[in-house]
Each structure stands twice: as structure tokens, then as C-alpha cells.
N, C-alpha and C positions, 0 to 999 in steps of 0.2 A: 655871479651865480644867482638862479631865479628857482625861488622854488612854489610849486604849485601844488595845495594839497585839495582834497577832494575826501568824501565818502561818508560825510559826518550826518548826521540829521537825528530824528528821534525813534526812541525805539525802547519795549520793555525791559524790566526787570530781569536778567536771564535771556535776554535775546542776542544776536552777536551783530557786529560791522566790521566793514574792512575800511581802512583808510589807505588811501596812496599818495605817495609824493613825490613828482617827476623833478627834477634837478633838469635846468637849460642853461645856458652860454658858456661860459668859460669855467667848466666841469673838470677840466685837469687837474689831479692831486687831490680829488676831494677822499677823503680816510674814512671819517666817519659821517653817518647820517643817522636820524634816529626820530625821535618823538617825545615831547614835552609836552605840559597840560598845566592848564591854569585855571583852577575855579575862582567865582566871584569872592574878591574879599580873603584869597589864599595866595602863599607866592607860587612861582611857577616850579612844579617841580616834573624830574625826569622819570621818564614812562620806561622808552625804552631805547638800545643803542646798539650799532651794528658796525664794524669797520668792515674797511673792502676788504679782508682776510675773514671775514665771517666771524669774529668775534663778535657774542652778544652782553648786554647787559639787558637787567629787569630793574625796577623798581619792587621791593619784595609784596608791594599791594597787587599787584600783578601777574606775578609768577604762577605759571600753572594755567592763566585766563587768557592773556596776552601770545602773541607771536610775532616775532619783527621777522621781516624777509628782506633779502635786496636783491635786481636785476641791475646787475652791473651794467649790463649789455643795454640797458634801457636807461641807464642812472636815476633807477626809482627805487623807492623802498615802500615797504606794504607794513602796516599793523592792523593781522586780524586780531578782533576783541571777542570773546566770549565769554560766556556765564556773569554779563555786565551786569553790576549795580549801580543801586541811587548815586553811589558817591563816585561814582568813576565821569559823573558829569562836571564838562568842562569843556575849556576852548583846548583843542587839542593842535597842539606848532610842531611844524617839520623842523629839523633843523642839519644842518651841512656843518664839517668841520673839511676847512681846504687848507691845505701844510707845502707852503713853499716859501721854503726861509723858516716863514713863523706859519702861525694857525690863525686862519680869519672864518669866524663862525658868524654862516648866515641861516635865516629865517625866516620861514613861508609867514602866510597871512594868518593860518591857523584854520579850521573848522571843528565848528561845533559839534557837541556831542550831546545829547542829552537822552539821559536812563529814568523811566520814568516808573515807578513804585506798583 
């Protein structure tokens, strides 16, 4: 599985992005997809998460700002971001969870994000 994320760059205080992350090759079985983030000198923690039944989660710094979406049909998923702040800057990773047998969790390259004051 390859995941390719996109949409990140810089942008104010309160202003919004979408990211997306297309999922290619051997896409079968994947449950969940979702979005993590990792700022300089922090661990990487979890944004946001979507199984193919459309269950979501939020990280609660996010809630209410954030939106995960997925196109099954496309094997992408999208987080629009809104009412961003300084702190929401970070390397933002796709990430897949594929379940056969067991669960083997993959990870885009990441793009950046950065909110600027």
C-alpha cells in the first residue's frame, strides 16, 4: 500500500486547508485511514480517524475545527482544517490500517502544515 498525501503549505491564523490522501496498490482490506501530526521536538500524535463504515474519531484539540471524509470509491480520505492555529503546525501523515489475518499500518511521507500567527 502507497499512500500519497497532498494540500499542506502555509497559511494564517484562522484560515482553513484541505488535505488528501490517495491510497494505491494492493488496497484490499484497508478499515482504517486517518491523519496524524507531528510537530518539531513533540511525539507524533493522532488528528483524526475514519474506518470504511464511516466511523470517526477526533483528537479533542480538533474537534469542532477538523473534518475527516473518505471516498471509498477513490480509496482517499480528506481532512478539511478550519479556524487553524499557531499550534496546529506540524508535519501532518496519512496513515492506513490494512486487517488480513492481522493489522499492518502504513504511512504516507507526511506534508506540512504551517499556521502562522
Amino acid at each position: 500500500v502507497q499512500l500519497q498525501a497532498s494540500g499542506g503549505g502555509l497559511v494564517q491564523a484562522g484560515g482553513s486547508l484541505r488535505l488528501s490522501c490517495a491510497a494505491s496498490g494492493s488496497i484490499s482490506s484497508i478499515d482504517v485511514m486517518g491523519w496524524y501530526r507531528q510537530a518539531p521536538g513533540k511525539q507524533r500524535e493522532l488528528v483524526a480517524t475514519i474506518t470504511c463504515g464511516s466511523l470517526i474519531n477526533y483528537a479533542d484539540s480538533v474537534k469542532g475545527r477538523f473534518s475527516i471524509s473518505r471516498d471509498n470509491a477513490k480509496n482517499t480520505v480528506y481532512l478539511q482544517m478550519n479556524s487553524l492555529k499557531p499550534e496546529d503546525t506540524a508535519v501532518y501523515l496519512c496513515n492506513a490500517v490494512q486487517v488480513i489475518v492481522q493489522a499492518t499500518y502504513y504511512w504516507g511521507k507526511g506534508t506540512q502544515v504551517t499556521v502562522s500567527s
